[in-house]
Residue, then its C-alpha position, 0 to 999 in steps of 0.5 A: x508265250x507267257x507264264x503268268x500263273x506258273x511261280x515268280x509272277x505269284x509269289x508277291x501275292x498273299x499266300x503265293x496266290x493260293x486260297x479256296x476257291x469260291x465255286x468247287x470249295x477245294x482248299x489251298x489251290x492257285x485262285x487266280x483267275x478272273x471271273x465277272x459274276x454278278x457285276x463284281x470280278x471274282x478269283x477262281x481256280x483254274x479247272x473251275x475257270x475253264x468249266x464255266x467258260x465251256x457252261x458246265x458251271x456257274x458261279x454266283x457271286x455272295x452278297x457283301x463280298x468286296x471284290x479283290 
């Protein structure tokens, strides 16, 4: 099985992948799951990944906001 989001895969990214997450705000947590929001692909992290594809959150995607 793979484990793309566990560490070597990662640390080419800026920040090693990490960041703040756009739906529960949390700081310095791996952003690296894909989301469609609006018509643009937005990184969450993983509990919040896992929340919306289960319904208990949504995520609204900004105004402006390029995808990346």
């Amino acid at each position: 099985m793979s484990k793309a989001h566990r560490g070597k895969g990662i640390r080419e990214l800026t920040s090693q992948g990490r960041g703040e997450c756009p739906v529960c705000r949390r700081n310095n947590v791996k952003v690296l799951y894909e989301l469609e929001a609006g018509g643009s692909k937005v990184k969450v992290c993983k509990t919040c990944k896992a929340a919306v594809s289960h319904g208990k959150k949504h995520v609204e995607a900004k105004q402006g906001e390029a995808a990346s």
